[in-house]
LOKOLTOR-188338 format. One record per residue: x, y, z of N, C-alpha, C, O in turn; residue number from 1; residue in one letter. Coordinates in steps of 0.02 Angstrom, whole numbers. Layout:
residues N
+--------+--------+--------+--------+--------+--------+--------+--------+--------+--------+--------+--------+-----+----+
:   n_c1 :   n_c2 :   n_c3 :  ca_c1 :  ca_c2 :  ca_c3 :   c_c1 :   c_c2 :   c_c3 :   o_c1 :   o_c2 :   o_c3 :   i : aa :
+--------+--------+--------+--------+--------+--------+--------+--------+--------+--------+--------+--------+-----+----+
:      X :      Y :      Z :      X :      Y :      Z :      X :      Y :      Z :      X :      Y :      Z : NUM :  A :
...
+--------+--------+--------+--------+--------+--------+--------+--------+--------+--------+--------+--------+-----+----+
//
This chain:
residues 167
+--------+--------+--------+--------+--------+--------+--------+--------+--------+--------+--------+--------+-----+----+
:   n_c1 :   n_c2 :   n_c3 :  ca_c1 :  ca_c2 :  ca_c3 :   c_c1 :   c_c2 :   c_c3 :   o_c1 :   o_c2 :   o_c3 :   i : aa :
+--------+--------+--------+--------+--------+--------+--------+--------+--------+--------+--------+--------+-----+----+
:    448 :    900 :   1342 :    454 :    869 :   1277 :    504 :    813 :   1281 :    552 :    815 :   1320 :   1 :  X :
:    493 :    768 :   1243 :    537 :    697 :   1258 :    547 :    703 :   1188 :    508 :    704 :   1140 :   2 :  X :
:    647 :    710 :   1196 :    684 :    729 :   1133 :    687 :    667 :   1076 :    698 :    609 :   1094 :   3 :  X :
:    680 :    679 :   1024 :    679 :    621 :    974 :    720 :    632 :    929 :    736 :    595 :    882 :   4 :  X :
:    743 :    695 :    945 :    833 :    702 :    889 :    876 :    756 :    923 :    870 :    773 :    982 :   5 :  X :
:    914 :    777 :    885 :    974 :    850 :    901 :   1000 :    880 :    855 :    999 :    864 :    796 :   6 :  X :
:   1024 :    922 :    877 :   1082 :    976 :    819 :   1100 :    933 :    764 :   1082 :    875 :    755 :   7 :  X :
:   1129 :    962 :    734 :   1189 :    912 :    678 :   1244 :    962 :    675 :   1239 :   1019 :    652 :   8 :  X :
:   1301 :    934 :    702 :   1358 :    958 :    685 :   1375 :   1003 :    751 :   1365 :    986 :    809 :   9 :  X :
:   1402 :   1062 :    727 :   1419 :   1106 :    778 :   1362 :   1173 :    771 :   1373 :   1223 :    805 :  10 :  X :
:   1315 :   1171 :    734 :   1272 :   1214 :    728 :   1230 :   1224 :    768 :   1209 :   1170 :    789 :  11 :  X :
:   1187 :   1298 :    807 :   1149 :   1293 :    870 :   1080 :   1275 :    826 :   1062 :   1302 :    774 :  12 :  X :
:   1057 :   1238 :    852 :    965 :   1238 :    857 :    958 :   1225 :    795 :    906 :   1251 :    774 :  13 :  X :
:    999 :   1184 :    738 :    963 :   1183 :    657 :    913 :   1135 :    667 :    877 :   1123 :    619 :  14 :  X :
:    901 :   1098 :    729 :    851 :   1054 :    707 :    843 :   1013 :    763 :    885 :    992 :    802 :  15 :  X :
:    776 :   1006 :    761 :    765 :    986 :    850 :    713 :    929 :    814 :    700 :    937 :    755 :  16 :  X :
:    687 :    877 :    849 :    638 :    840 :    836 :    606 :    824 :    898 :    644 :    789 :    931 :  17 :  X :
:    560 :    833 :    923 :    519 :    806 :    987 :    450 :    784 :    983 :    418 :    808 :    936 :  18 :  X :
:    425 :    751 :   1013 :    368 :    733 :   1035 :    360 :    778 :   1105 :    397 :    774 :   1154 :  19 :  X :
:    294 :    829 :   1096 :    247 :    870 :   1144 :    172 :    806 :   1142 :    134 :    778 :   1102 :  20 :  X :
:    184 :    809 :   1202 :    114 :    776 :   1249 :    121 :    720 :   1204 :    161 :    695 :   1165 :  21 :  X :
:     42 :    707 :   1237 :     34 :    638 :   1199 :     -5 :    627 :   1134 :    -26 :    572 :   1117 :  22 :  X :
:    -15 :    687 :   1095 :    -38 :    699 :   1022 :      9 :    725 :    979 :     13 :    711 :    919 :  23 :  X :
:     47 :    766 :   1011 :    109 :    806 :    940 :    167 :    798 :    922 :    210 :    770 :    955 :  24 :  X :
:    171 :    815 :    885 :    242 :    794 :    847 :    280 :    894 :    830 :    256 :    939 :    796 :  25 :  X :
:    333 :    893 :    865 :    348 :    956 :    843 :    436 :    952 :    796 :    479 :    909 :    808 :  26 :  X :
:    441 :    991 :    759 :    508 :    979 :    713 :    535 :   1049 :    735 :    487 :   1080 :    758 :  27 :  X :
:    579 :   1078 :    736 :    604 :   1139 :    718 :    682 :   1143 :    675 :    727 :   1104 :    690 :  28 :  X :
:    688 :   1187 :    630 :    744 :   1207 :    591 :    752 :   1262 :    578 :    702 :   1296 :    565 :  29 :  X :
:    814 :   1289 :    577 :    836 :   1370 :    541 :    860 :   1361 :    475 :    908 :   1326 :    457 :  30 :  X :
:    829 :   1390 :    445 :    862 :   1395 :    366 :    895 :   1449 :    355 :    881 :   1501 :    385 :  31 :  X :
:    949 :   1448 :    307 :    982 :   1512 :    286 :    951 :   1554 :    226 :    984 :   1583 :    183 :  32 :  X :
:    892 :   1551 :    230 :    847 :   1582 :    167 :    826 :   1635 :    187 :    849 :   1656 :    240 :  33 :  X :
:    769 :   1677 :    146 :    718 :   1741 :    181 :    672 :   1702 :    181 :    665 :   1659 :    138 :  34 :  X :
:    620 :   1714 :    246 :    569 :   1702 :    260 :    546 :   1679 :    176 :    564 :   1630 :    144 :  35 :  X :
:    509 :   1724 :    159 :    473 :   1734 :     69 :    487 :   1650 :     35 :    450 :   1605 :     14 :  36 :  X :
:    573 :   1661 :     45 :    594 :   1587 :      7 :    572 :   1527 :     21 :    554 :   1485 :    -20 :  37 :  X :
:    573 :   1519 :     91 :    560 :   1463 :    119 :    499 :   1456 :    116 :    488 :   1410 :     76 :  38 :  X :
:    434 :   1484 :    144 :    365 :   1490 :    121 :    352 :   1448 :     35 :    323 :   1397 :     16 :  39 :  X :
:    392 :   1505 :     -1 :    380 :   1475 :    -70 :    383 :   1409 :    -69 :    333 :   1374 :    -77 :  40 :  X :
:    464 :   1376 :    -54 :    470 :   1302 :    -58 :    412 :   1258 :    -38 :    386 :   1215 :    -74 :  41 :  X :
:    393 :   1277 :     32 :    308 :   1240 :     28 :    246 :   1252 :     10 :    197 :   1223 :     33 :  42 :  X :
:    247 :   1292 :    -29 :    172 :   1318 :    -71 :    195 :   1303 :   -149 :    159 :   1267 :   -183 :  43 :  X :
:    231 :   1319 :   -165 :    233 :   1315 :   -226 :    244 :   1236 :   -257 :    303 :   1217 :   -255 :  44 :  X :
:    207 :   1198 :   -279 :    222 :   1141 :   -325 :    285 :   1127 :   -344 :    317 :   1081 :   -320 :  45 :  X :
:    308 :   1170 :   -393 :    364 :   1155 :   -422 :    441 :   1166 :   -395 :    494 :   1147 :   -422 :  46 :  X :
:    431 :   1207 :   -326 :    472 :   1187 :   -289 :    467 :   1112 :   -230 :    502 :   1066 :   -210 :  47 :  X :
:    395 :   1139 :   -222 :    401 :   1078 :   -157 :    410 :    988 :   -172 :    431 :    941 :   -138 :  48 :  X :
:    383 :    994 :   -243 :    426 :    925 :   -261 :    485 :    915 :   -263 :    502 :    861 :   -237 :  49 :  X :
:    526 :    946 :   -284 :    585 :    956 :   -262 :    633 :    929 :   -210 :    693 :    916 :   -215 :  50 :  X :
:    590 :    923 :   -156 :    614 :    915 :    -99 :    611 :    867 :    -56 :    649 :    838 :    -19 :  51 :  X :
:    524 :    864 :    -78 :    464 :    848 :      9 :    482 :    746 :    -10 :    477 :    705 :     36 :  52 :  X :
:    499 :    726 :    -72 :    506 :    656 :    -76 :    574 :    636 :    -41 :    624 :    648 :    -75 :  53 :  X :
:    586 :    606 :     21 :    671 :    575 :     37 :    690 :    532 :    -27 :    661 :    494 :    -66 :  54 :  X :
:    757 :    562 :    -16 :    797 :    545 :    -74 :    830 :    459 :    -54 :    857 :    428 :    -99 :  55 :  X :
:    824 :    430 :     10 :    830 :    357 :     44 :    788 :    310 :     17 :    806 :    253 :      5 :  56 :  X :
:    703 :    343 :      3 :    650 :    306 :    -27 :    680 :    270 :   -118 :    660 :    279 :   -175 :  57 :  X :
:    717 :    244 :    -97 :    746 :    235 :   -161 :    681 :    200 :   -226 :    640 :    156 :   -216 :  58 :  X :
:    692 :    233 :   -282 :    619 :    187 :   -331 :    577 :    226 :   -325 :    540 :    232 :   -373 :  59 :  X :
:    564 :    266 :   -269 :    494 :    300 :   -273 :    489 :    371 :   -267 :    530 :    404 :   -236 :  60 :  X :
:    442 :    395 :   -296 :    446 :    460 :   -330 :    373 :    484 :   -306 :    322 :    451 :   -295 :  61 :  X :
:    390 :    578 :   -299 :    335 :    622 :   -294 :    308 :    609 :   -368 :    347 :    631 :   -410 :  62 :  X :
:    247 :    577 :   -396 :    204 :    577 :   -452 :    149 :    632 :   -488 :    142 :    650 :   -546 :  63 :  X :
:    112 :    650 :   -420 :     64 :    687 :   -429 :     88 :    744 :   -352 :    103 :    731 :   -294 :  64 :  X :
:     82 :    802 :   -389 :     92 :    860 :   -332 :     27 :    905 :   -361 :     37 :    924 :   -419 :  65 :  X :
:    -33 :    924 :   -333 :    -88 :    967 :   -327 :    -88 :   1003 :   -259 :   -100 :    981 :   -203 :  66 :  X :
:    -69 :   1074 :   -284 :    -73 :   1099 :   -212 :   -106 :   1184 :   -239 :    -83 :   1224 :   -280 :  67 :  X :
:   -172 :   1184 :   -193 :   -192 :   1253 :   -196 :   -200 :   1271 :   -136 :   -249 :   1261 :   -100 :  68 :  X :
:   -113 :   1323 :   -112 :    -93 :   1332 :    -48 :   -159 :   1412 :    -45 :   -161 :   1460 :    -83 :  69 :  X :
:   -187 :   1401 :     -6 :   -228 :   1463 :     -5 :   -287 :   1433 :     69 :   -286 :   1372 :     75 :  70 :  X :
:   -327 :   1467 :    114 :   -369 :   1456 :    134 :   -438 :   1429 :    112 :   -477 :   1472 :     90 :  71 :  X :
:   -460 :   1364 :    116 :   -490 :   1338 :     87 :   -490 :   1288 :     23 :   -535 :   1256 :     -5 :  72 :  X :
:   -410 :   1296 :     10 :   -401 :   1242 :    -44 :   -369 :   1188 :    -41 :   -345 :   1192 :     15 :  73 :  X :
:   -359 :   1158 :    -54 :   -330 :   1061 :    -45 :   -301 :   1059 :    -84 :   -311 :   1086 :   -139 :  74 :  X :
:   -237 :   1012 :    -63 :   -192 :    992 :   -107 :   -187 :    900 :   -126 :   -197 :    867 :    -75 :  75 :  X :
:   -181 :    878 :   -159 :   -150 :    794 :   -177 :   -112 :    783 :   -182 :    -88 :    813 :   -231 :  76 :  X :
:    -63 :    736 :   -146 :      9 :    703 :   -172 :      7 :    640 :   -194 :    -42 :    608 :   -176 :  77 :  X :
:     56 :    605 :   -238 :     33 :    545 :   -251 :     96 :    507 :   -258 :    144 :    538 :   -282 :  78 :  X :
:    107 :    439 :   -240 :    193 :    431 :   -225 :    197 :    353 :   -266 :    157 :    308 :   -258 :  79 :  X :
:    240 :    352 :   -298 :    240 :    290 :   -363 :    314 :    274 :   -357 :    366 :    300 :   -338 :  80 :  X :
:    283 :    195 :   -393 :    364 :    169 :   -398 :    375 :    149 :   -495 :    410 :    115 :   -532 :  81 :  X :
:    322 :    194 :   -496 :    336 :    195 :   -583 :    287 :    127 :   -613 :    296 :    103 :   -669 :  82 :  X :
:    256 :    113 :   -585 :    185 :     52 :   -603 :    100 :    112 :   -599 :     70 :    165 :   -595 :  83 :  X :
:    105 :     44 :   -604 :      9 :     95 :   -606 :    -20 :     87 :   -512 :    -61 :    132 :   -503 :  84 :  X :
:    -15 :     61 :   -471 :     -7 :     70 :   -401 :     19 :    149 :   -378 :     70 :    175 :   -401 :  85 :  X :
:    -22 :    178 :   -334 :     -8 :    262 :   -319 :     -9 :    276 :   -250 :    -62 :    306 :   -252 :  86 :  X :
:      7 :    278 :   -190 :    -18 :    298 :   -136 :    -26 :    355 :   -140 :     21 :    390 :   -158 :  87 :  X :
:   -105 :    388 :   -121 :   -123 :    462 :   -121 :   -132 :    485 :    -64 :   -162 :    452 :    -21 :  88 :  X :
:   -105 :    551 :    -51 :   -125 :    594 :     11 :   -147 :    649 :     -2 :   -121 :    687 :    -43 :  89 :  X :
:   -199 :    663 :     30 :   -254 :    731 :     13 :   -282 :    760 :     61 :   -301 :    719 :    104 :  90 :  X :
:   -291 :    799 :     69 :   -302 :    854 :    118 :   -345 :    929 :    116 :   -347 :    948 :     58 :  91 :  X :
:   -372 :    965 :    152 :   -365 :   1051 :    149 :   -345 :   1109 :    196 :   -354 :   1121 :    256 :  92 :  X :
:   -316 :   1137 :    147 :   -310 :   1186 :    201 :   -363 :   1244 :    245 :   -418 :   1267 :    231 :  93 :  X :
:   -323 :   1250 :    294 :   -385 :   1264 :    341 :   -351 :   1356 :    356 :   -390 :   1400 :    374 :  94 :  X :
:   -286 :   1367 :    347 :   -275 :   1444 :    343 :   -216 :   1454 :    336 :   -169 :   1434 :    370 :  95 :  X :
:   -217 :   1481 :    297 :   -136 :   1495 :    263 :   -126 :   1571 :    263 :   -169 :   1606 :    236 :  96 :  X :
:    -72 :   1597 :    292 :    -47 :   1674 :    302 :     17 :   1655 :    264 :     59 :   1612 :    280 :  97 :  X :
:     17 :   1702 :    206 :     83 :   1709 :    172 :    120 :   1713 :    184 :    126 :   1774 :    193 :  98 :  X :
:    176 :   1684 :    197 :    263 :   1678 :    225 :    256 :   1688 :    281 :    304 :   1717 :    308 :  99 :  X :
:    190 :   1668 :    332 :    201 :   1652 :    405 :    159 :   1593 :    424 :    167 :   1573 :    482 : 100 :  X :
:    118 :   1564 :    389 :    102 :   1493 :    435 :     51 :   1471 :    368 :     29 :   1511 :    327 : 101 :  X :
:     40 :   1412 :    368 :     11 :   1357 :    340 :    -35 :   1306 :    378 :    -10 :   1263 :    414 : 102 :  X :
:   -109 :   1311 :    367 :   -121 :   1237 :    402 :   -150 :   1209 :    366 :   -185 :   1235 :    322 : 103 :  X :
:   -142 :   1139 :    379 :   -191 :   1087 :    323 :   -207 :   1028 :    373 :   -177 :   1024 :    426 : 104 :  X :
:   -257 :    982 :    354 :   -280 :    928 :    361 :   -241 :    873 :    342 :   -188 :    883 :    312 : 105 :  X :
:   -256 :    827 :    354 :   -225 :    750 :    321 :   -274 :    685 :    311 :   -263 :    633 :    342 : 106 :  X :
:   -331 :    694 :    263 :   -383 :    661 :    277 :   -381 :    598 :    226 :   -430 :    571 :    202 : 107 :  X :
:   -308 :    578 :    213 :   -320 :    488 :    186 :   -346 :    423 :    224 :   -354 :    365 :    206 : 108 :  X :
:   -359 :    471 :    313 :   -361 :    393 :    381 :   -406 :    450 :    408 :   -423 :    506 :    388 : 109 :  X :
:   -419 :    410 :    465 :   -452 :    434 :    515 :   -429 :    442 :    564 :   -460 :    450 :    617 : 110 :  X :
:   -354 :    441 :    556 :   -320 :    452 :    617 :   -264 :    506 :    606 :   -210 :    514 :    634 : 111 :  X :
:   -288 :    533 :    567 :   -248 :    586 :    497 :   -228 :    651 :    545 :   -274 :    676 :    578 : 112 :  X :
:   -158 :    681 :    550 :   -154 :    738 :    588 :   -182 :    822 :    567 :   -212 :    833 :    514 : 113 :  X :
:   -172 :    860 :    602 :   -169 :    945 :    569 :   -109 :    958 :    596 :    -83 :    963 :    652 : 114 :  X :
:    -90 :    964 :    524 :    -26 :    990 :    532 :    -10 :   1070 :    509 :    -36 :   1101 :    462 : 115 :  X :
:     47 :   1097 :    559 :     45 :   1177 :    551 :    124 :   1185 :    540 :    169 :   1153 :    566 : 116 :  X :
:    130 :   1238 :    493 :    182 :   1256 :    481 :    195 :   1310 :    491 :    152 :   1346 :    465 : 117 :  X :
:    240 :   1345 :    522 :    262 :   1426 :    541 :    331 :   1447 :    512 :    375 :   1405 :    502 : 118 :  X :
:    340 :   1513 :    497 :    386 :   1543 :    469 :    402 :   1606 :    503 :    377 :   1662 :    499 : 119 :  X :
:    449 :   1584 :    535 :    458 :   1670 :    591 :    547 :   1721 :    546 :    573 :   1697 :    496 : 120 :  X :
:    558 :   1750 :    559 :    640 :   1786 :    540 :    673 :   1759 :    588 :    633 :   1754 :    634 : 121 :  X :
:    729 :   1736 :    606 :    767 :   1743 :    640 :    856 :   1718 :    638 :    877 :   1661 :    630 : 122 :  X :
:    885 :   1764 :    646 :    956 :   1774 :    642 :    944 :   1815 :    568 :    901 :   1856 :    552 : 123 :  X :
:   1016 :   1776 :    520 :   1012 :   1799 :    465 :    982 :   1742 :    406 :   1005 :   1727 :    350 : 124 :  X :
:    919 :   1715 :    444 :    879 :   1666 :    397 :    790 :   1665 :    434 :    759 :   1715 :    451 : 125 :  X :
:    763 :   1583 :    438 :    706 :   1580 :    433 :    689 :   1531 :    474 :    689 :   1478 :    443 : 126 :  X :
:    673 :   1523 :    538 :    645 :   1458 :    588 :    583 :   1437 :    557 :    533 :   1472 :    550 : 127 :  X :
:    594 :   1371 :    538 :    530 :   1342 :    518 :    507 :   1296 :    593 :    544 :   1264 :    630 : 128 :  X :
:    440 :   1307 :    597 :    416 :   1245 :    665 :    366 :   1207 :    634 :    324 :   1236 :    599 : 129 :  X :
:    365 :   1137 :    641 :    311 :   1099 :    593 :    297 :   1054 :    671 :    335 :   1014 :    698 : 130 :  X :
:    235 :   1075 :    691 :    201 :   1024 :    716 :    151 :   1009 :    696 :    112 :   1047 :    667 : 131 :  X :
:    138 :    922 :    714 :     65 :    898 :    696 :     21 :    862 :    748 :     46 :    822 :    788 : 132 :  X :
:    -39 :    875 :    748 :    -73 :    860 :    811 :   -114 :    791 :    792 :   -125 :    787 :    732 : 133 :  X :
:   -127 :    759 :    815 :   -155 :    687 :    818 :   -214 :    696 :    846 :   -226 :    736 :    891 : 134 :  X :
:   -270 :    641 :    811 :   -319 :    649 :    872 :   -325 :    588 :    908 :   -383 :    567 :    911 : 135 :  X :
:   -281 :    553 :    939 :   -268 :    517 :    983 :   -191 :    484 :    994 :   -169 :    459 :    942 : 136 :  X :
:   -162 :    481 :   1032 :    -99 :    456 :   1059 :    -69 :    405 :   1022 :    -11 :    418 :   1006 : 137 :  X :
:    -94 :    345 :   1001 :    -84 :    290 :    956 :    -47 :    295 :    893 :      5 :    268 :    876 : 138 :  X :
:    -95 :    347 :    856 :   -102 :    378 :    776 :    -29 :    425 :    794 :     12 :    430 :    748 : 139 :  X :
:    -13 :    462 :    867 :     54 :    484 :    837 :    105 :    408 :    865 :    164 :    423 :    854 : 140 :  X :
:    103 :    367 :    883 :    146 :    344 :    886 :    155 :    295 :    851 :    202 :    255 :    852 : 141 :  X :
:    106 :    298 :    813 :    125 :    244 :    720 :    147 :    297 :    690 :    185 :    278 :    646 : 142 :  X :
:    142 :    369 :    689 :    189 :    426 :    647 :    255 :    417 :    682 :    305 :    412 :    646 : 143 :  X :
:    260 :    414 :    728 :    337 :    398 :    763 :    369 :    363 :    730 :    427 :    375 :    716 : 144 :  X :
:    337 :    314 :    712 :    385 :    242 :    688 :    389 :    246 :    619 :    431 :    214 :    589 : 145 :  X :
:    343 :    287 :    585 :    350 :    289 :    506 :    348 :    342 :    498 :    387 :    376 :    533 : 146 :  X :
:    294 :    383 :    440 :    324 :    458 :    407 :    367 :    480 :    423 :    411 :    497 :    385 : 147 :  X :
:    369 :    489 :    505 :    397 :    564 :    558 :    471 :    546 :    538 :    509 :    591 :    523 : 148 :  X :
:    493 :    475 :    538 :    559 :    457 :    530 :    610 :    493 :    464 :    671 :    497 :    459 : 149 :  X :
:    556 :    514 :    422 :    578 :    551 :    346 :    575 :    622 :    356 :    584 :    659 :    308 : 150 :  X :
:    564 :    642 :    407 :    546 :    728 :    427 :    623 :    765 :    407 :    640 :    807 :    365 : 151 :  X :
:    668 :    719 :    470 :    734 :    768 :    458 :    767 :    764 :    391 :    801 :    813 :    374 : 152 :  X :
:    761 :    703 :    343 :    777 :    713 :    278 :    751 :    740 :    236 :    775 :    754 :    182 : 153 :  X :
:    686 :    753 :    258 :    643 :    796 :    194 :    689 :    878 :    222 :    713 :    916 :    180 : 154 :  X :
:    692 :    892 :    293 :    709 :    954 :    299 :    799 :    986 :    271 :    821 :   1040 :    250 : 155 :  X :
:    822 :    930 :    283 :    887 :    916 :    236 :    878 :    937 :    175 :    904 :    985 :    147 : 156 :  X :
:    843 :    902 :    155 :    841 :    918 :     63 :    809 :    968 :     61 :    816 :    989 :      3 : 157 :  X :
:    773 :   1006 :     93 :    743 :   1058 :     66 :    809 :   1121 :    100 :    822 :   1171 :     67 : 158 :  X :
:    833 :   1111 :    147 :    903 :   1139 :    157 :    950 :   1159 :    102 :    974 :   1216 :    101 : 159 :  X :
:    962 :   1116 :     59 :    995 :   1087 :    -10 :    965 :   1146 :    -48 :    991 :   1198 :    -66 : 160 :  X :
:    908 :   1125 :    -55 :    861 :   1177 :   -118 :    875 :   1229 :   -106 :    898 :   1256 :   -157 : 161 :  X :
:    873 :   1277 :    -43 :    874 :   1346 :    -16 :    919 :   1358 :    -29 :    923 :   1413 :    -56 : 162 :  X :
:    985 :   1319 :    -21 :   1081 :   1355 :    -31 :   1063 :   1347 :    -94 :   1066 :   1405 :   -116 : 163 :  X :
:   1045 :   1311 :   -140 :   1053 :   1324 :   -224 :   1004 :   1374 :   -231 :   1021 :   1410 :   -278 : 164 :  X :
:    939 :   1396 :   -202 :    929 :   1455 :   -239 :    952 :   1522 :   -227 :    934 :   1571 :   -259 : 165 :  X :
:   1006 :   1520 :   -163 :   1027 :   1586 :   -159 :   1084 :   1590 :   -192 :   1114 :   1643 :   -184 : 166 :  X :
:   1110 :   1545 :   -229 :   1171 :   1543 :   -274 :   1179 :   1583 :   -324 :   1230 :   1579 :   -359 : 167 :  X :
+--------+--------+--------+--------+--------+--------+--------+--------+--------+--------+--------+--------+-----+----+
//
C-alpha cells in the first residue's frame, strides 16, 4: 500500500489513508463509540448529515440527504450553495449487515466506485475501514486529487459527533 496519510497526534492507528493496488482507496479509523453508534451515524439521515458535509467546503451545504440504508435501497445526496444549482449523488445499496458493513454503488459517472464500509469492536471503541474500488486506475486517481482529499475531515467531524453523543 502506498501511504497517503498517518496518525494524528500521538494516537496509535486513528487513521491511516492509503491507496491498495491500482483501483482502491482504503481509509481506516478507531472511534471511541460502540460499534451500534457509529453504524447509526452512517445509516441514519439525521445523523449522517451531520457530519458527511466538510466543514472547509465553506457556502456549501448537505441539501438533500435520502438514504434507505437497507439491502436493495438507494440513497440521494444533494450539495448546494443555497441557489437553485444542486450537485446530486445517487446510488444503491448492494448489502448492508447492521452495525457490521455497508455497501453501495456510486452511479452519478461511469467511473463511479463501490464503496464498502466495515464496523468491527476493537479496543474500547469501533474500527471503521472505508474502502472504495474503481473500475479502472484513472477514475481512482481523479478520486485522489478530489473527494478522497475530504475523507479525513469528514472522519474528523464525524469523530466530533461520536464524543458529543456519548456526553
Amino acid at each position: 500500500m502506498d501511504q497517503q496519510g498517518s496518525s494524528t497526534g500521538g494516537e496509535q492507528n486513528r487513521r491511516a489513508v492509503a491507496r491498495s493496488g491500482d483501483r482502491e482507496l482504503v481509509i481506516t479509523r478507531l472511534f471511541k463509540a460502540p460499534r451500534s453508534t457509529v453504524y447509526a451515524a452512517w445509516s441514519q439521515p439525521e445523523l449522517f448529515r451531520r457530519w458527511w458535509m466538510p466543514e472547509s467546503a465553506s457556502g456549501v451545504a448537505l441539501v438533500l440527504c435520502e438514504m434507505d440504508v437497507r439491502t436493495g435501497g438507494t440513497y440521494r445526496l444533494g450539495f448546494g450553495t443555497g441557489g437553485s444549482a444542486m450537485m446530486t449523488f445517487h446510488g444503491k445499496y448492494l448489502s448492508v449487515t447492521p452495525d457490521q458493513r455497508i455497501v453501495w454503488t456510486n452511479d452519478e459517472a461511469d467511473d463511479g466506485a463501490v464503496t464498502t464500509v466495515t464496523f468491527e469492536d476493537q479496543d474500547d471503541g469501533t474500527a471503521v475501514t472505508f474502502r472504495e474500488i474503481y473500475p479502472w486506475n484513472e477514475a481512482l486517481e481523479q478520486a485522489l486529487q478530489g473527494s478522497a482529499l475530504a475523507l479525513p475531515e469528514q472522519l474528523e467531524q464525524l469523530d466530533k459527533l461520536l464524543s458529543g453523543m456519548a456526553e
